[in-house]
N, C-alpha and C positions, 0 to 999 in steps of 0.2 A: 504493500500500500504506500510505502515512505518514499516510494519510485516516482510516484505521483505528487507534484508537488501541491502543497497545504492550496493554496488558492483554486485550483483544480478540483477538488477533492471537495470544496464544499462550494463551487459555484451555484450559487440560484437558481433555482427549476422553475421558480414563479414571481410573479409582483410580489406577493404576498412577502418573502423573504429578502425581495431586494432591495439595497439599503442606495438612498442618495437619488437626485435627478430627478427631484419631485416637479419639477418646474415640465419635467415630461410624461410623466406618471403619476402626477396627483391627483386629484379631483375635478373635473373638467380640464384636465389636462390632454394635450395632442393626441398622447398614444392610448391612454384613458380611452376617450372616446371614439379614437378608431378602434379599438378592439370593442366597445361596448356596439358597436355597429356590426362589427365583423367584416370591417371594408379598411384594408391597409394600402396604401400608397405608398411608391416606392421612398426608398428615403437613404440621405447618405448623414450617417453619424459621424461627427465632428468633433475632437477631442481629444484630452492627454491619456497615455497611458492609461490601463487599471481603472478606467471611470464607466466600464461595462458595455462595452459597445457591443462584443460578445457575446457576452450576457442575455443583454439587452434581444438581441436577435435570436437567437435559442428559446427566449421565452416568449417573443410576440408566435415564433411557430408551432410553439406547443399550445401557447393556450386560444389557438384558430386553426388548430389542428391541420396546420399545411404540413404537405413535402418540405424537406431542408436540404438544401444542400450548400454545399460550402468549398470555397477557393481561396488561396492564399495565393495575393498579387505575387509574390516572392516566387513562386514556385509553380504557376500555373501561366499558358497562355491561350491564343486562338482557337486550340487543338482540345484544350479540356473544355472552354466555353462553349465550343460548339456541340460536345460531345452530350453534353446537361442540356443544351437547349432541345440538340434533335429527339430528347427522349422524353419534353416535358411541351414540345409544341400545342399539341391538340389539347392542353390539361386542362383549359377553361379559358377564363378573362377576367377581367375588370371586377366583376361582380358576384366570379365565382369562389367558394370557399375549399375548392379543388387546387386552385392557382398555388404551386412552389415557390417558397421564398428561395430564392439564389442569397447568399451571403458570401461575400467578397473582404475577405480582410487587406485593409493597407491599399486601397484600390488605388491610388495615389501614385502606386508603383506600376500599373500597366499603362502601356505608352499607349498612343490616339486612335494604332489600329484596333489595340485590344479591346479600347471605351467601346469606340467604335462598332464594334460585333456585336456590344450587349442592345444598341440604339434599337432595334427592330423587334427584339424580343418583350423590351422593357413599353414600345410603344403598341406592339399590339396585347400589351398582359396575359404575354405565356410565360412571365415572371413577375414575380414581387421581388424586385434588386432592394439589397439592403448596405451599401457600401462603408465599411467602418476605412477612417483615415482619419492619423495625425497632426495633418497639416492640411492648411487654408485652401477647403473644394474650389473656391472662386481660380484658384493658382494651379490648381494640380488634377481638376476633371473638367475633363470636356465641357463647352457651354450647350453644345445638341444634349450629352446626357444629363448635367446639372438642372437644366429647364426640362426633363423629365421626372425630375427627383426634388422631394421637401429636406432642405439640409435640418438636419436638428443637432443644435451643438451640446454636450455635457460637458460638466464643469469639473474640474477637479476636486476631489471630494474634502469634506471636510470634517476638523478634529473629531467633531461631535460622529460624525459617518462613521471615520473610520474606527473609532473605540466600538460602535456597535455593531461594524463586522467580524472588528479583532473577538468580541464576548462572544458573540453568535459560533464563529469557526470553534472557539474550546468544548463549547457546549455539543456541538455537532460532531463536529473530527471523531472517529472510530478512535486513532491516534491519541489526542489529546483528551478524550474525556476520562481517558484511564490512568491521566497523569495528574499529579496535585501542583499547581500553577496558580504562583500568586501574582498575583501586576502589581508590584510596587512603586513602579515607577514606569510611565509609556510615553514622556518628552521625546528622548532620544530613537524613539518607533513612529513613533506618529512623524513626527521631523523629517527624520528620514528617508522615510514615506513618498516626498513633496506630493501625497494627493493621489496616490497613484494606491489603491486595495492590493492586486495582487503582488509591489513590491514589496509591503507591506506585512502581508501572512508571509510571504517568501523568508524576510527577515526574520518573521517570531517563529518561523519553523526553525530558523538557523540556531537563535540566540537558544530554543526549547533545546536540541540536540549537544547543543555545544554546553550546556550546563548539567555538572552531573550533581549538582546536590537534590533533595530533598526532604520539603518540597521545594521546587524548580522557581524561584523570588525573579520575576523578570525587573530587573533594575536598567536606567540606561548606561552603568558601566558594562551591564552580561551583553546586553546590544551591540555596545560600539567594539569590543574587545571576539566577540563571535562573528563578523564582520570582514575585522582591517584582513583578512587570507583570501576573501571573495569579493575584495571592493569594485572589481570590475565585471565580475558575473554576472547581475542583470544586464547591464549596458550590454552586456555581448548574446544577448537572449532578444532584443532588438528593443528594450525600454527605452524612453527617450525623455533625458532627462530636460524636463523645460526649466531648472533652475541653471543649473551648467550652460545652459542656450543662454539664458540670460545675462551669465554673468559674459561669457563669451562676448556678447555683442555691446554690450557697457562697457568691458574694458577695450575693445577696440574704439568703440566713441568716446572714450575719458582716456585716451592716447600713452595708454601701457601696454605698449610692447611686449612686458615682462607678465603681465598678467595675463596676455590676449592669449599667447604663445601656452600657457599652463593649460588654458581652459580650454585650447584647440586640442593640445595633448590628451586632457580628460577624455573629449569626445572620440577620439583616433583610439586610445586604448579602451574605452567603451563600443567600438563597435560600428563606432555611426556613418553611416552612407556617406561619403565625400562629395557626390553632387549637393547632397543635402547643407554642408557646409561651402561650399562652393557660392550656393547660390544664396547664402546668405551673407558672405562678402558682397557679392550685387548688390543687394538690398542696402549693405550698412553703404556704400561707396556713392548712391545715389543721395537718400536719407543724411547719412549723417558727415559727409565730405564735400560731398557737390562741387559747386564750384568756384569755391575754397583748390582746390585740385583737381579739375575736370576728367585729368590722365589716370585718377583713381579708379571709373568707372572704367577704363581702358584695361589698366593690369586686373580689376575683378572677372571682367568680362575673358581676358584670356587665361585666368587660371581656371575659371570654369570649363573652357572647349579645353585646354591642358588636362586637365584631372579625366575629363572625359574619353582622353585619346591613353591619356597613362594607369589609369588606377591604380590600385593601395599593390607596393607599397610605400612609391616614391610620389603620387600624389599628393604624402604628408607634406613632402619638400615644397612642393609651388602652394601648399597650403599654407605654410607655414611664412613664405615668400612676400605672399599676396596680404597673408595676415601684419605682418610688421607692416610693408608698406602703409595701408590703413591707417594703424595704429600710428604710425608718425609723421601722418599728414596734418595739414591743417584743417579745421573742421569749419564747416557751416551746414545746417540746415532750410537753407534762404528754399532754396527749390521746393523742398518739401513743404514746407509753411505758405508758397505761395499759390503750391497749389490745393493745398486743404482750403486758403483761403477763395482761393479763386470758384473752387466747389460748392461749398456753403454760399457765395455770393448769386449761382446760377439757382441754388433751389429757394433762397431767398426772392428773386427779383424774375425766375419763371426764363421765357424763349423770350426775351428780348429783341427786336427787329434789328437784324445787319443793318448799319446806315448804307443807304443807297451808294453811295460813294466805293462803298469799298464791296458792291456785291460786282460778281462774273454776269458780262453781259454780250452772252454768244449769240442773242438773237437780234434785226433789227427792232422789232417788241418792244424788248426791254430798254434797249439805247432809248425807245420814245418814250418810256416810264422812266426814267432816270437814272437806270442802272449803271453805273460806273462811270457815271458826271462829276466833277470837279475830282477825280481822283489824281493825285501829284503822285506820279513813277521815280522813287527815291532815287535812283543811280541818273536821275538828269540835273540832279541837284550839287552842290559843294559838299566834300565831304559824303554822298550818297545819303542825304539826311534830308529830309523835310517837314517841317511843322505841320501835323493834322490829323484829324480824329479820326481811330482807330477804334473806339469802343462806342456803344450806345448812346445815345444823349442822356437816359435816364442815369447811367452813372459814370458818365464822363467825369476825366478827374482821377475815378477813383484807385487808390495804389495798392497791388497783389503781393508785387516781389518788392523787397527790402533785402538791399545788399546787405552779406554777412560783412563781420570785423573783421575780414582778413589781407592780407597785401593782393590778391588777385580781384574781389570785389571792393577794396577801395579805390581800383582805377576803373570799376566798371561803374561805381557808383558816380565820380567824376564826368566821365564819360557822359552820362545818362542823364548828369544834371548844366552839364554844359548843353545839350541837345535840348532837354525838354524844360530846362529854368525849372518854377514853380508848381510845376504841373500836378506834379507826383514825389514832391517832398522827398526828391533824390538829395 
């Protein structure tokens, strides 16, 4: 039995026992009342580690009595998808309570031909698709399949969660219920944890085995001390730790080198996919470098297609390359800020009319409605520069981007305010 590890061993068979995600499972809640209907919709779960996505899918099939079947992005492609669909084609629809759930773990991880293949099954419902992924569907599923599917995010769980799964497992466990177990102390478990249940049992299975007194007093010294010989075993089991992610991307935006480089390490000997980090250089080099250092997005952008043509285990090197770089760039966030700004001002202020001036006017039509009348062709001017409105009347004026404090945008702020004066408070 001990082969199987403690979170396995007493995973949830029903709502009834599943602990957290009330906000999807509560009382007039999403999945509530699709199963009180008995009409599920496809759905891709969104979320950290351990927060039951799983779970979660194993028990909408049981208690609507469908077909299960189940793929791991990781290990499955075109050739297994097809294989489940030709056998589940004629099995109902939309409305019937015959219709197979497919469960797709990590879907994240099949590329556009594989979304692809499921598009035809999931539109005519010869499947109920249920795609669990740890990272942002809007980034990593298809927009044909996402606009067939309701995302539902779950949260990482919390203290209060995870002590009443930690009780529940003692109580349950064949294992554990035959041992005397005191919880003196659960800071250093629950901590540990970040939020994630089956790190969590994993761990209190470790610190139970590794303590031989009794009874078995879980303290957080038997935690951290049962631990330090397996500190990289989940990571390499494919857990993903969102505090290490964070420290990682903070310390390359707070311009330590020396910390960025530890927390790249963490993740390398943890296990974790190198595109995955890869692409979140892009992100920071955009975000939090911009153009402060424009070339930043340049070395991100090719350690990514690098790591892509080399993988692990010299990948670490252009990771580690790309990482410093970053880390002792100059930082601004102007880009970023200007365009959240610039987002909020459009749902603010609606589709505002192009001014005439600056709309394409390909037909003679339009040249007689005023399309593209007084427009000034900057490169006929001094300098390729000319005075004149480029934005709406309603909010002419108004300033998006503010040049960061750095030596590259205080000549662009210069720049900007020798051209436009007062316009826009360059």
């Amino acid at each position: 039995m001990q082969n199987i590890p403690l979170a396995e061993r007493v995973r949830p068979t029903d709502l009834k026992s599943f602990v957290g995600q009330e906000h999807l499972i509560g009382k007039n809640a999403l999945l509530t009342k699709q199963l009180q209907s008995g009409m599920l919709s496809s759905l891709i779960f969104w979320g950290p580690p351990g927060t039951g996505k799983t779970t979660l899918a194993n028990i909408l099939a049981k208690e609507t009595a469908r077909p299960f079947y189940k793929l791991s992005a990781i290990n499955s492609g075109v050739k297994d998808i097809r294989a489940i669909l030709d056998k589940v084609k004629n099995s109902g629809g939309l409305f019937s309570t015959s219709t197979p759930i497919l469960f797709i773990d990590e879907i994240h991880r099949f590329n556009k031909s594989q979304q692809d293949s499921l598009l035809e099954a999931v539109e005519k419902a010869w499947i109920i698709l249920i795609g669990a992924t740890t990272e942002n569907p809007s980034f990593e599923v298809n927009n044909a399949l996402l606009s067939r599917c309701q995302v539902l995010k779950l949260k990482p769980l919390d203290e209060k969660s995870l002590f009443k799964i930690l009780t529940q497992a003692i109580k349950k466990d064949t294992f554990l219920k035959n041992k005397k177990i005191e919880l003196s102390e659960t800071g250093a478990l629950l901590n540990l944890s970040g939020g994630d249940a089956r790190k969590m049992l994993n761990i209190f299975e470790q610190a139970v085995l590794f303590s031989d007194e009794d009874p078995i007093v879980i303290t957080d010294q038997l935690v951290k001390k049962s631990i330090e010989h397996i500190a990289f075993l989940y990571d390499k089991k494919g857990d993903m730790h969102y505090d290490i992610v964070s420290a990682f991307i903070k310390s390359v935006r707070g311009s330590d080198p020396n910390a960025a480089v530890y927390w790249l390490a963490r993740m390398i000997e943890g296990g974790e996919d190198p595109i995955f980090i890869a692409r979140r250089l892009i992100i920071l080099a955009s975000e939090d470098i911009g153009l402060a250092n424009p070339n930043a997005l340049l070395i991100a952008n090719a350690a990514f297609d690098a790591v892509n043509k080399i993988g692990w285990p010299e990948a670490r090197i252009i990771l580690a390359e790309a990482t410093i770089y970053l880390a002792t760039s100059p930082k601004s966030n102007s880009a970023y800020q200007a365009i959240n700004q610039a987002q909020k001002l459009v749902k603010e202020t609606g589709n505002l009319p192009v001014p005439l001036s600056i709309r394409n006017a390909p037909t003679q039509l339009m040249k007689k409605q005023g399309y593209g009348k007084g427009y000034q062709y900057a490169h006929n001017f001094e300098g390729n520069f000319v005075k004149m409105e480029f934005l709406p009347d309603e909010i002419s004026g108004k300033s998006l981007y503010q040049p960061g404090k750095n030596s590259k945008e205080e000549k662009i702020r210069q720049s900007l305010h020798e051209k436009w004066k007062d316009k826009y408070g360059f």
